[in-house]
PyMOL Python script that loads the backbone (N, CA, C, O; Angstrom):
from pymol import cmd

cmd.read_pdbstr("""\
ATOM      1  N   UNK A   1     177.037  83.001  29.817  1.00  0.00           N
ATOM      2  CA  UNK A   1     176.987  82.277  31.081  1.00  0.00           C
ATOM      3  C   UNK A   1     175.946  82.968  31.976  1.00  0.00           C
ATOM      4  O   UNK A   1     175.925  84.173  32.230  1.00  0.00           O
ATOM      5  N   UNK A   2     175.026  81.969  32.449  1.00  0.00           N
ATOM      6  CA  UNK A   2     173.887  82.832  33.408  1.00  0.00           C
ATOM      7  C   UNK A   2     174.845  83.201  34.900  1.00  0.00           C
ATOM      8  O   UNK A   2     176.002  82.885  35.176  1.00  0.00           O
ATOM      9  N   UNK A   3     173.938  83.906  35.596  1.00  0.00           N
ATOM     10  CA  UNK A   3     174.436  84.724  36.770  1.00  0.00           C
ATOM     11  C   UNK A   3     174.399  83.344  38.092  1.00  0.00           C
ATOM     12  O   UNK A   3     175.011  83.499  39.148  1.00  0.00           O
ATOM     13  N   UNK A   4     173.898  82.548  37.906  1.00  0.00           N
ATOM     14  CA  UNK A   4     174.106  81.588  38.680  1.00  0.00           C
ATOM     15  C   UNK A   4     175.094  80.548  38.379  1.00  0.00           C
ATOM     16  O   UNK A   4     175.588  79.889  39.294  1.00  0.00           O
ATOM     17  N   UNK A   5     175.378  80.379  37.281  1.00  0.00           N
ATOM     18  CA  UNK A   5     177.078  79.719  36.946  1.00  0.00           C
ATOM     19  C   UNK A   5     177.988  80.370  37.112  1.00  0.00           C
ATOM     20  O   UNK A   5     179.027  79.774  37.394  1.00  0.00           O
ATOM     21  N   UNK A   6     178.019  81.646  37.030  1.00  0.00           N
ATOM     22  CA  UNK A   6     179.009  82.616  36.951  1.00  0.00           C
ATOM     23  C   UNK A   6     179.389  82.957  38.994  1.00  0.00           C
ATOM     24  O   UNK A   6     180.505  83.076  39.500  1.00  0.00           O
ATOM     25  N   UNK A   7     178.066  83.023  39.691  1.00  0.00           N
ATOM     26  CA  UNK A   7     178.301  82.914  41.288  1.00  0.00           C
ATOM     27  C   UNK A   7     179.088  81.642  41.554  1.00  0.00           C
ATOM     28  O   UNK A   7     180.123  81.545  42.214  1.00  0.00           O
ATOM     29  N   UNK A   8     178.185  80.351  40.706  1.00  0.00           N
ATOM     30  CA  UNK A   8     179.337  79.223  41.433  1.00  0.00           C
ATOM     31  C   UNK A   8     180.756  78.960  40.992  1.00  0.00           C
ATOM     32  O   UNK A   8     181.708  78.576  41.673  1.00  0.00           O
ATOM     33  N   UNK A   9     180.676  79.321  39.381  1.00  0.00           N
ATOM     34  CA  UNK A   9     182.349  79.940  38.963  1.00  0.00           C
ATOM     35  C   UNK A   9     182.972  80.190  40.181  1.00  0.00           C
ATOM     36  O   UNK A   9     183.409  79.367  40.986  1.00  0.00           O
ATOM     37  N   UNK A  10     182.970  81.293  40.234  1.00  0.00           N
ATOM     38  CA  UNK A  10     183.655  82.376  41.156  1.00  0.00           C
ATOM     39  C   UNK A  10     183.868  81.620  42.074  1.00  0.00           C
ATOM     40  O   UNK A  10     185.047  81.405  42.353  1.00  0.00           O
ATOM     41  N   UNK A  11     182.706  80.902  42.923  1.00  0.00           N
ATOM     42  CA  UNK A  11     183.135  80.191  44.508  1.00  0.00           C
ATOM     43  C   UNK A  11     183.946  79.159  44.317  1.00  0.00           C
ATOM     44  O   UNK A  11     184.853  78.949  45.121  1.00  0.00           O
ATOM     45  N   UNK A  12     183.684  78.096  42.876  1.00  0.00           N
ATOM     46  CA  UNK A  12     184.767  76.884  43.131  1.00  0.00           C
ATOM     47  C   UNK A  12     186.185  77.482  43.062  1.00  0.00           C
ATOM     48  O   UNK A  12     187.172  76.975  43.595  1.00  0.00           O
ATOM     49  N   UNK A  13     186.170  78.672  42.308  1.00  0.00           N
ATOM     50  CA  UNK A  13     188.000  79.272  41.790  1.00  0.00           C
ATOM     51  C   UNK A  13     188.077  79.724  42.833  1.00  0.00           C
ATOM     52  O   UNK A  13     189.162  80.300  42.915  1.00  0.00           O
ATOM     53  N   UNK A  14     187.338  79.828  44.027  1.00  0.00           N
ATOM     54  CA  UNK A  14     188.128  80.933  45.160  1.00  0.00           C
ATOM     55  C   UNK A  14     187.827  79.337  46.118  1.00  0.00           C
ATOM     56  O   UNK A  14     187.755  79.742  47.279  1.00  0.00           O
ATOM     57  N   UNK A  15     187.679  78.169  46.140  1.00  0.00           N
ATOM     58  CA  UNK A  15     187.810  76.771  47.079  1.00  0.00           C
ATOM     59  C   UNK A  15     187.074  76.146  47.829  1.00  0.00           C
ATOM     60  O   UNK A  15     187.362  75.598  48.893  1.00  0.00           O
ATOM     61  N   UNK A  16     185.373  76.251  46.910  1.00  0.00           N
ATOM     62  CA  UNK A  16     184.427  76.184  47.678  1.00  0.00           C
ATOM     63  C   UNK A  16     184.050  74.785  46.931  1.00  0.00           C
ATOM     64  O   UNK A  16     184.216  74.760  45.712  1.00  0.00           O
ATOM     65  N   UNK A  17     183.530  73.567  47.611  1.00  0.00           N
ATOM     66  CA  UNK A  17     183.769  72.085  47.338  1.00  0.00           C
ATOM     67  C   UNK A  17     182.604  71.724  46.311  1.00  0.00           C
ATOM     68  O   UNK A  17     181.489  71.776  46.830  1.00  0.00           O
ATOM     69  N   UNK A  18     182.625  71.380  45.003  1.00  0.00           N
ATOM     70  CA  UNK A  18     181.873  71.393  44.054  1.00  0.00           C
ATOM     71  C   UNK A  18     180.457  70.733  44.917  1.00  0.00           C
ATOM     72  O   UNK A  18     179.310  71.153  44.763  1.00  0.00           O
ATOM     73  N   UNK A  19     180.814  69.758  45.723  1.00  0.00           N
ATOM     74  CA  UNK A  19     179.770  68.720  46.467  1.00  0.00           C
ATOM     75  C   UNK A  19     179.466  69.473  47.661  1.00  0.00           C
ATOM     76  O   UNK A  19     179.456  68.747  48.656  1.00  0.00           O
ATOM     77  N   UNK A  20     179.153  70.990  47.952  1.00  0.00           N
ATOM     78  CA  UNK A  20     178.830  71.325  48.955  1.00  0.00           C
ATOM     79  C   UNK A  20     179.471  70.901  50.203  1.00  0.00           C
ATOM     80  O   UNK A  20     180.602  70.433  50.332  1.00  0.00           O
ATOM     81  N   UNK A  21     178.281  71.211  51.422  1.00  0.00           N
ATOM     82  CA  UNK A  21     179.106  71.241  52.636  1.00  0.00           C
ATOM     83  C   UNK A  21     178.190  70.170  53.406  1.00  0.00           C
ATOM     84  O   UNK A  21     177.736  70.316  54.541  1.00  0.00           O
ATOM     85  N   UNK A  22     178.036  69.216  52.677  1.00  0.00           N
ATOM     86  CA  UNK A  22     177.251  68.442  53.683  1.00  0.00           C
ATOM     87  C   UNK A  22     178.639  66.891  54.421  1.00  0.00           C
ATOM     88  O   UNK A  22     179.444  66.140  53.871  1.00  0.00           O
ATOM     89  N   UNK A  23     178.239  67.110  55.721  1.00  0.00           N
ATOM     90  CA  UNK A  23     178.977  66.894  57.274  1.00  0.00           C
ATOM     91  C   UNK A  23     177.788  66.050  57.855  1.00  0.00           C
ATOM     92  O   UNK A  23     176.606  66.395  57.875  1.00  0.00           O
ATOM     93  N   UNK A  24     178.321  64.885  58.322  1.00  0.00           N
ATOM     94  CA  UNK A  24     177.296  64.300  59.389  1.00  0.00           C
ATOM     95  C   UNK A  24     176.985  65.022  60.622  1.00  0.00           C
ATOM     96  O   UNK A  24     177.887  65.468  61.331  1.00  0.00           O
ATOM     97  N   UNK A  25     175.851  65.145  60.883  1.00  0.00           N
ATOM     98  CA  UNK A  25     175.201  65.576  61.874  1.00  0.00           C
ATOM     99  C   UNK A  25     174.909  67.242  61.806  1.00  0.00           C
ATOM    100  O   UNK A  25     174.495  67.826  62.808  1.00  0.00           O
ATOM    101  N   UNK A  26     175.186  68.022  60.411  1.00  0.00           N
ATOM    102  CA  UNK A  26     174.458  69.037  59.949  1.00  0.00           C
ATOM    103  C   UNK A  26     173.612  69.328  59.918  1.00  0.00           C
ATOM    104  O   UNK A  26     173.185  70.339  60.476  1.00  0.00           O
ATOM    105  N   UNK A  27     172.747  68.248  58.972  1.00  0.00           N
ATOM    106  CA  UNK A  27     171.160  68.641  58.566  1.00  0.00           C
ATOM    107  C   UNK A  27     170.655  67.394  58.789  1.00  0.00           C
ATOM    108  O   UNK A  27     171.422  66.459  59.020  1.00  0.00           O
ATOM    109  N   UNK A  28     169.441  67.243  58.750  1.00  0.00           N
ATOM    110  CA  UNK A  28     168.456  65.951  58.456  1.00  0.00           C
ATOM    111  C   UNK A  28     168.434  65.758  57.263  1.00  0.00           C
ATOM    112  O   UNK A  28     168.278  64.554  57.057  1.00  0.00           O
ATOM    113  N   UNK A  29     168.535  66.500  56.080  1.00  0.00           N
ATOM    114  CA  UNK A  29     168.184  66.238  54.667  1.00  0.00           C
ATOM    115  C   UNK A  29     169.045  66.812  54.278  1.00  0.00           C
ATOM    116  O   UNK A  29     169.223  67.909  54.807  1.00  0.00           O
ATOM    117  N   UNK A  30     170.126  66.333  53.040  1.00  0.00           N
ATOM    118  CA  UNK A  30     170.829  67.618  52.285  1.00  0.00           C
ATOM    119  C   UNK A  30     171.076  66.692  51.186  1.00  0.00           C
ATOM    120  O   UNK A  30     171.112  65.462  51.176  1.00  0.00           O
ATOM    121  N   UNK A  31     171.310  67.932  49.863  1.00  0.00           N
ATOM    122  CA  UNK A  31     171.395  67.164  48.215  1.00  0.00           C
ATOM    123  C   UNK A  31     172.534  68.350  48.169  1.00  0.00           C
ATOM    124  O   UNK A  31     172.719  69.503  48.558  1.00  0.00           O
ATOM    125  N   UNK A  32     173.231  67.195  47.363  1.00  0.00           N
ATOM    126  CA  UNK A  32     174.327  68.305  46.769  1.00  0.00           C
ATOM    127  C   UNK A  32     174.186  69.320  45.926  1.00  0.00           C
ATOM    128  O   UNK A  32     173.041  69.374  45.476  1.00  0.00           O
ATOM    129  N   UNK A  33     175.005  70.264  45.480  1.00  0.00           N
ATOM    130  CA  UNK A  33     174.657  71.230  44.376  1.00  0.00           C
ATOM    131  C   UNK A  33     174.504  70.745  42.935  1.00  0.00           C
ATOM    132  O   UNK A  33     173.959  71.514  42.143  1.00  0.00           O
ATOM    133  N   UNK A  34     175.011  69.314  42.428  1.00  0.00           N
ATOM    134  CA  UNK A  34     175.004  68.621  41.653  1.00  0.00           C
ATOM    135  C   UNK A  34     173.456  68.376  41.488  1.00  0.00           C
ATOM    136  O   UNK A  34     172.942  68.913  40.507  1.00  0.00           O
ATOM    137  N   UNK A  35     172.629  67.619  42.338  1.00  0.00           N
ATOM    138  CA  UNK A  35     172.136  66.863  42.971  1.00  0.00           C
ATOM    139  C   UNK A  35     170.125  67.876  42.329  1.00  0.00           C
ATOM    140  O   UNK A  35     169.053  67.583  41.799  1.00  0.00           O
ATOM    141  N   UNK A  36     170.874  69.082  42.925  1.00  0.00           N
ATOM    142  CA  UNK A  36     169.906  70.376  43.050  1.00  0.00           C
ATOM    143  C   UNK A  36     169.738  70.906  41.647  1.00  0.00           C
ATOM    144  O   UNK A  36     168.587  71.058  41.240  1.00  0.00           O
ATOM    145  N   UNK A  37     170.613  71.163  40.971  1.00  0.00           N
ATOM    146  CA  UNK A  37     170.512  71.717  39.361  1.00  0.00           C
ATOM    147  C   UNK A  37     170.194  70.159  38.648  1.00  0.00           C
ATOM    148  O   UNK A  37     169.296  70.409  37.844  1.00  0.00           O
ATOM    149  N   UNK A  38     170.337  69.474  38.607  1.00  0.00           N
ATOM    150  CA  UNK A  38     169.923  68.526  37.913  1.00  0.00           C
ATOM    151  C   UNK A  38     168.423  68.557  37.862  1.00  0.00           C
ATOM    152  O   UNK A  38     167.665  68.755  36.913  1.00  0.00           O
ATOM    153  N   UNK A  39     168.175  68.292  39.217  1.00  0.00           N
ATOM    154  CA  UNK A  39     166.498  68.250  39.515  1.00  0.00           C
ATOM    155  C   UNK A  39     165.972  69.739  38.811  1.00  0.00           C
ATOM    156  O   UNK A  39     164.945  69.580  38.151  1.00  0.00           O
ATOM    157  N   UNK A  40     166.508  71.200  38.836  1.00  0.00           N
ATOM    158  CA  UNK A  40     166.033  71.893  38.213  1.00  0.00           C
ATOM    159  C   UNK A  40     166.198  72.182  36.700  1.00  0.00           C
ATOM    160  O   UNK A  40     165.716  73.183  36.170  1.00  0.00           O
ATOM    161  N   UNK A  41     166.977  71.154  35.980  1.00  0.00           N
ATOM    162  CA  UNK A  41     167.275  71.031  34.627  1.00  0.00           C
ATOM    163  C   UNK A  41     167.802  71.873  34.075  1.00  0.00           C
ATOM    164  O   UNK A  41     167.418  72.266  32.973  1.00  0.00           O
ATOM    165  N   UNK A  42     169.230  72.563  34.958  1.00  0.00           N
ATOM    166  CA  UNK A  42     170.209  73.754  34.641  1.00  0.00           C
ATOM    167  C   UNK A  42     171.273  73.096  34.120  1.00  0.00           C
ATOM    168  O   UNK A  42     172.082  72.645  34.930  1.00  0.00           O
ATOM    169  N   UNK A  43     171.508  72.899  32.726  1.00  0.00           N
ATOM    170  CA  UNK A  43     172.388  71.431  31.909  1.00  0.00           C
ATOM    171  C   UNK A  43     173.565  72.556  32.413  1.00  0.00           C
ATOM    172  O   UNK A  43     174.573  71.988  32.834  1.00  0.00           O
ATOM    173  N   UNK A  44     173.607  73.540  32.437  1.00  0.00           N
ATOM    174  CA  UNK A  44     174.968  74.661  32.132  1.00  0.00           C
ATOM    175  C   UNK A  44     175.802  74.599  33.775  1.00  0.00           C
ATOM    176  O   UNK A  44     176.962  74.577  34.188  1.00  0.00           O
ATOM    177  N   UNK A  45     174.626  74.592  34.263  1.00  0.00           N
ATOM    178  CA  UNK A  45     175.412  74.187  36.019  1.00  0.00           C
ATOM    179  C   UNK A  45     175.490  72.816  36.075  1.00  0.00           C
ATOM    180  O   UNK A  45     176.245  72.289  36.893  1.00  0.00           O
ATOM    181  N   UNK A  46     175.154  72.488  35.698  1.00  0.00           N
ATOM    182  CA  UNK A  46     175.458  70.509  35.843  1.00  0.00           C
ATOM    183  C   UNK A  46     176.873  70.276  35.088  1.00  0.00           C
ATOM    184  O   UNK A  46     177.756  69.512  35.477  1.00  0.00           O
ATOM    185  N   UNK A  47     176.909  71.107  33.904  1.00  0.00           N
ATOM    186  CA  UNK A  47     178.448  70.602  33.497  1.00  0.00           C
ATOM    187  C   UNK A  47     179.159  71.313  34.156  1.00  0.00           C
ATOM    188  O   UNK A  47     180.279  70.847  34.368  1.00  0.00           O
ATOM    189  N   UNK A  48     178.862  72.656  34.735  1.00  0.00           N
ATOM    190  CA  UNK A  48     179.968  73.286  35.519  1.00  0.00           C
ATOM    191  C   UNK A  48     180.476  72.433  36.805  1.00  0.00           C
ATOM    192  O   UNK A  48     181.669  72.265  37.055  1.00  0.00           O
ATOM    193  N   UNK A  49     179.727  72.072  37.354  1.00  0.00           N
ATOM    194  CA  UNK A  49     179.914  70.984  38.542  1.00  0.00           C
ATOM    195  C   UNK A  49     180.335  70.071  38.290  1.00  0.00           C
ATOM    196  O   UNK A  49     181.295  69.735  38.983  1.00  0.00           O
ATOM    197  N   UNK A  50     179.923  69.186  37.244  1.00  0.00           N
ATOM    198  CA  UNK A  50     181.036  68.249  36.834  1.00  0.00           C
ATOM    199  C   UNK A  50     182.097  67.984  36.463  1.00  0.00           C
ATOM    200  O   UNK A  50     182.545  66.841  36.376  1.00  0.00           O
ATOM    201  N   UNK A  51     182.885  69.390  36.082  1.00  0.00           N
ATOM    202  CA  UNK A  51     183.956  69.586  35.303  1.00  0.00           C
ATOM    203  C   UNK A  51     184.896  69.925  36.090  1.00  0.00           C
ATOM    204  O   UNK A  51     186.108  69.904  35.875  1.00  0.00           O
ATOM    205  N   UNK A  52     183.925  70.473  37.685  1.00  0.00           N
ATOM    206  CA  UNK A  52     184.455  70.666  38.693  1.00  0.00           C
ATOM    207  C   UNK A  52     185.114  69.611  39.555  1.00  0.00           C
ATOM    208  O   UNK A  52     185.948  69.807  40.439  1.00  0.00           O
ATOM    209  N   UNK A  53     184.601  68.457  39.150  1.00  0.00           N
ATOM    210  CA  UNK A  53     184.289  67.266  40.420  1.00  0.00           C
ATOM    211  C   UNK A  53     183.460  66.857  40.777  1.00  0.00           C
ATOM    212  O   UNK A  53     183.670  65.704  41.154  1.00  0.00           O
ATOM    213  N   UNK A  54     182.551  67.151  40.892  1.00  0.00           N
ATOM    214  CA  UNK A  54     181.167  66.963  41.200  1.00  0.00           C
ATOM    215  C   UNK A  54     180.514  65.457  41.119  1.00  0.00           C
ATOM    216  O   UNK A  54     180.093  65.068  40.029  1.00  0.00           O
ATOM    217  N   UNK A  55     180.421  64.500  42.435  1.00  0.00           N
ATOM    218  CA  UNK A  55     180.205  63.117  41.911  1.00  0.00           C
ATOM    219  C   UNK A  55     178.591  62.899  41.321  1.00  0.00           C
ATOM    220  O   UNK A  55     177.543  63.149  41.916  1.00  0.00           O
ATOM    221  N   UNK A  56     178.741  62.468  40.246  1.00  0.00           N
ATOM    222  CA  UNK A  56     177.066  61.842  39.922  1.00  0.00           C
ATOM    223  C   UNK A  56     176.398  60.937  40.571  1.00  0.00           C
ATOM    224  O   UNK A  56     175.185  60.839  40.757  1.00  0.00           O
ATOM    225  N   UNK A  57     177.163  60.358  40.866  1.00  0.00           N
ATOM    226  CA  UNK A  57     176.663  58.992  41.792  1.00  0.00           C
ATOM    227  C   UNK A  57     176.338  59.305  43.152  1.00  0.00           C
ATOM    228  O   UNK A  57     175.500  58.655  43.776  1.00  0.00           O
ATOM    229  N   UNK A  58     177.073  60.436  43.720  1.00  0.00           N
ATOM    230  CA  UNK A  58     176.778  60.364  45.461  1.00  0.00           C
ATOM    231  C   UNK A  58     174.908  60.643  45.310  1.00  0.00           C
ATOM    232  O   UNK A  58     174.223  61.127  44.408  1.00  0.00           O
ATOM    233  N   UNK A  59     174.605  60.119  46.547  1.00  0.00           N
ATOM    234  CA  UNK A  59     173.372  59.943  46.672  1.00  0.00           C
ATOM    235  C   UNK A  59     173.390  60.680  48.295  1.00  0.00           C
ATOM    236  O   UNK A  59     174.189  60.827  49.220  1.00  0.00           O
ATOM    237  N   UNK A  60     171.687  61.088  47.896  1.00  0.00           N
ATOM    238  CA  UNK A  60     171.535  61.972  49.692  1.00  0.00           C
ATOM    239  C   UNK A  60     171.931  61.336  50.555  1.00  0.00           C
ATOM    240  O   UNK A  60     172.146  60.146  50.787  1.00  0.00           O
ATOM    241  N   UNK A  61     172.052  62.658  51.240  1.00  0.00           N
ATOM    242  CA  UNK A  61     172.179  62.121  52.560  1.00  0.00           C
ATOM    243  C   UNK A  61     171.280  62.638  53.876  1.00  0.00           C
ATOM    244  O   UNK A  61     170.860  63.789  53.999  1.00  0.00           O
ATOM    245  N   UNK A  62     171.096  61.683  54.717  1.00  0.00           N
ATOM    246  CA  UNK A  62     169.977  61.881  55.343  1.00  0.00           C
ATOM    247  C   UNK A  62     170.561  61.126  56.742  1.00  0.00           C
ATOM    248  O   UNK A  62     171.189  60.080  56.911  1.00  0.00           O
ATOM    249  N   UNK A  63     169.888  62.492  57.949  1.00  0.00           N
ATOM    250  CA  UNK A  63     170.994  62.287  59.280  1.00  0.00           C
ATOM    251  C   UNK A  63     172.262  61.863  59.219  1.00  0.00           C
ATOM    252  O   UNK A  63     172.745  61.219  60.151  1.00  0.00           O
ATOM    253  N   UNK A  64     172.995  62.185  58.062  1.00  0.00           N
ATOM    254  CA  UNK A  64     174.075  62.343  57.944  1.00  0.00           C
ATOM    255  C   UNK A  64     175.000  61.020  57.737  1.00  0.00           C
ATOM    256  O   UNK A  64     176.204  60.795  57.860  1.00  0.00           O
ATOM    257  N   UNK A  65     173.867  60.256  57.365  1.00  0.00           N
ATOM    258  CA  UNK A  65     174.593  58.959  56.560  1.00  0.00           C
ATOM    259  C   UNK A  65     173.941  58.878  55.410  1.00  0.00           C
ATOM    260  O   UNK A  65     172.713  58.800  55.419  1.00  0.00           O
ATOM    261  N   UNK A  66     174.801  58.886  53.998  1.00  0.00           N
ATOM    262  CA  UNK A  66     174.463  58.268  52.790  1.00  0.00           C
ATOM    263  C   UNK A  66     173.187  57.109  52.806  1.00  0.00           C
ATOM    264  O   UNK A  66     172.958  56.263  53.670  1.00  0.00           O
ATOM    265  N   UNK A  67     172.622  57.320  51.838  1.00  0.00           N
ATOM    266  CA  UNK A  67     171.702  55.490  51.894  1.00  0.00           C
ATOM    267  C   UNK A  67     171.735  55.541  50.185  1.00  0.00           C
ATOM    268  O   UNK A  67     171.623  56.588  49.548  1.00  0.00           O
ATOM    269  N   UNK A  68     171.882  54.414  49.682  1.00  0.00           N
ATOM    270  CA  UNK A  68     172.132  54.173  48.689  1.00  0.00           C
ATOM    271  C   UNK A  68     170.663  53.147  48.211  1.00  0.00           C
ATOM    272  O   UNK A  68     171.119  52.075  47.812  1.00  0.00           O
ATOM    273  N   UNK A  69     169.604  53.138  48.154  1.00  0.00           N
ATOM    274  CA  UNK A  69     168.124  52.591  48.206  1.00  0.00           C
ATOM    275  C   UNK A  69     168.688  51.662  46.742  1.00  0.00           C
ATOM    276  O   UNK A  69     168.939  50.470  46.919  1.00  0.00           O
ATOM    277  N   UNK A  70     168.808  52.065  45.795  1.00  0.00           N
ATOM    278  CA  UNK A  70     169.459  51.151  44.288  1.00  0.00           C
ATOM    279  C   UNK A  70     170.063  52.014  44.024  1.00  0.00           C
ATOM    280  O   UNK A  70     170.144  53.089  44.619  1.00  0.00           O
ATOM    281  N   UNK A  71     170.767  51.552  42.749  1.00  0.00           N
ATOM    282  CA  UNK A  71     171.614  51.759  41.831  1.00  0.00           C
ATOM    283  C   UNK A  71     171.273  53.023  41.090  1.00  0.00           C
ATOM    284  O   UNK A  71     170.806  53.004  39.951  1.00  0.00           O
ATOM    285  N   UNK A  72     171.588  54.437  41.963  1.00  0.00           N
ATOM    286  CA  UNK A  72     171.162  55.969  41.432  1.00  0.00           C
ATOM    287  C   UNK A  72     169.817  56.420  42.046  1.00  0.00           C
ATOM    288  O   UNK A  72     168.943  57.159  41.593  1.00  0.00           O
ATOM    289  N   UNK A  73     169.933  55.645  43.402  1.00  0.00           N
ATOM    290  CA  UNK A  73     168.616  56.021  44.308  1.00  0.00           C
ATOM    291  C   UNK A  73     168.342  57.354  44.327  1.00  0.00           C
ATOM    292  O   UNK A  73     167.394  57.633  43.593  1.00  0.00           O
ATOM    293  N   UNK A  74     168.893  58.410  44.978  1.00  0.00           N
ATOM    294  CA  UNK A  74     168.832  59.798  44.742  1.00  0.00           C
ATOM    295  C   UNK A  74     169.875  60.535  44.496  1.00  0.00           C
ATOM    296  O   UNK A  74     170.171  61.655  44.909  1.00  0.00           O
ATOM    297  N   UNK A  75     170.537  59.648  43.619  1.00  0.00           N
ATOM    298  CA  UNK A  75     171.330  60.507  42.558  1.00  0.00           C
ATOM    299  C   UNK A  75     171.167  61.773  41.958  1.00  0.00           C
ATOM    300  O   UNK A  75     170.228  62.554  42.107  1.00  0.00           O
ATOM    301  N   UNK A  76     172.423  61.926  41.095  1.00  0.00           N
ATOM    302  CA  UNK A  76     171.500  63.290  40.170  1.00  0.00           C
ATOM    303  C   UNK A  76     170.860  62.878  39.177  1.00  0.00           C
ATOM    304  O   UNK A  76     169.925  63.464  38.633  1.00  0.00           O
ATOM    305  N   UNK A  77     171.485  61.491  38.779  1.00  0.00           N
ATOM    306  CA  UNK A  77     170.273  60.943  37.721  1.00  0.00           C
ATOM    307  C   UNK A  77     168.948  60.572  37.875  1.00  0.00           C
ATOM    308  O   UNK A  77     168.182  60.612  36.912  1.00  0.00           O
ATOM    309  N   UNK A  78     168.519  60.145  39.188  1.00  0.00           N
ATOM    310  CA  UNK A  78     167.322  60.264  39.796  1.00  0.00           C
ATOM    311  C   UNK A  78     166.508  61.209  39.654  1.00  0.00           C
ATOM    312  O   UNK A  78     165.505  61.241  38.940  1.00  0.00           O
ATOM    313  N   UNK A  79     167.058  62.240  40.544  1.00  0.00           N
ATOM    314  CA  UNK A  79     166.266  64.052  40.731  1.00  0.00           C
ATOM    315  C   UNK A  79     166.536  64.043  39.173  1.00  0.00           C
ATOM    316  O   UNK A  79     166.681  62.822  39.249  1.00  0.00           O
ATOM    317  N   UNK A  80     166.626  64.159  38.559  1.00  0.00           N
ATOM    318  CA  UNK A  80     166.497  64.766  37.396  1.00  0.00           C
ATOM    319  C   UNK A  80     165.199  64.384  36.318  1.00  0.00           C
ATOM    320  O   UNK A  80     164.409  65.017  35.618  1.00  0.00           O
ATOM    321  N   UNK A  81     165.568  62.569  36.720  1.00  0.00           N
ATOM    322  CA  UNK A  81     164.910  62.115  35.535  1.00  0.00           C
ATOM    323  C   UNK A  81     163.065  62.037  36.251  1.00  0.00           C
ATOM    324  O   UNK A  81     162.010  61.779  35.672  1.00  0.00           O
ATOM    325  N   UNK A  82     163.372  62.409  37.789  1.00  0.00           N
ATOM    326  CA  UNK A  82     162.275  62.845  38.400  1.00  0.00           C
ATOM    327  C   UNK A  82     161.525  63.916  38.376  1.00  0.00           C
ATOM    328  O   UNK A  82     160.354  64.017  38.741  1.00  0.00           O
ATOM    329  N   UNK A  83     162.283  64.790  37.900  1.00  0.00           N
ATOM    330  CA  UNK A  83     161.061  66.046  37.305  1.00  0.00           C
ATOM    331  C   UNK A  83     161.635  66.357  35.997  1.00  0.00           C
ATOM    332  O   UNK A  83     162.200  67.390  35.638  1.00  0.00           O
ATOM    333  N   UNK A  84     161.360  65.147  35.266  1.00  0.00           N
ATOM    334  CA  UNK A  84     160.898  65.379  33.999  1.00  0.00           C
ATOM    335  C   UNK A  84     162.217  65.467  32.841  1.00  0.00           C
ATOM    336  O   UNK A  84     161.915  65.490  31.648  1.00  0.00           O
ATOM    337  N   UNK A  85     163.642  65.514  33.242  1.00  0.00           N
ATOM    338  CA  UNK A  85     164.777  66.147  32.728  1.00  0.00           C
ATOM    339  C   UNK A  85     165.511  64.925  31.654  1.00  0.00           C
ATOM    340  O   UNK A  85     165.090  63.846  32.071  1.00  0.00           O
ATOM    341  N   UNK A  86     166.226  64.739  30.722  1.00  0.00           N
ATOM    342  CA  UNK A  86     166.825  63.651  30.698  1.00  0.00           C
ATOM    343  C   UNK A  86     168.548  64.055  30.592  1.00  0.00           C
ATOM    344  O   UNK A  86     169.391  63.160  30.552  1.00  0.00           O
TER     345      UNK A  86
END
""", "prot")
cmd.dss("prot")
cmd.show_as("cartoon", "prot")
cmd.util.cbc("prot")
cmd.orient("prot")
């Protein structure tokens, strides 16, 4: 297990929300942790997150409302299959 599955291990077993902490009116831009390893093609954190909960489908969010552009607009299947991943 790399040292970055093994950090988010640790945080979901101690109650930290597989889908991050994104809250309306937080950020202007935020991707989930799902969202983020996908796009960097970390298959080992993508199943950890999923196994966690982790929705595939939620899509960014931006000023703190979802937008759903189509069907896996900026999904994790999106970011992913956007730099290059399948």
């Amino acid at each position: 297990m790399s040292l970055h599955c093994f950090l988010f291990q640790l945080l979901l077993e101690r109650g930290a929300n597989a889908e991050g902490s994104v809250k309306a009116g937080e950020d202007n831009f935020s991707e989930t942790p799902l969202q983020l390893a996908a796009a960097a093609g970390n298959y080992e954190l993508v199943c950890l997150l999923l196994s966690k909960g982790a929705d595939p489908y939620m899509n960014t969010v931006h000023r703190g409302i979802s937008y759903n552009y189509s069907k896996g607009g900026y999904s994790a299947f999106a970011l992913a299959a956007t730099h290059g991943h399948r």
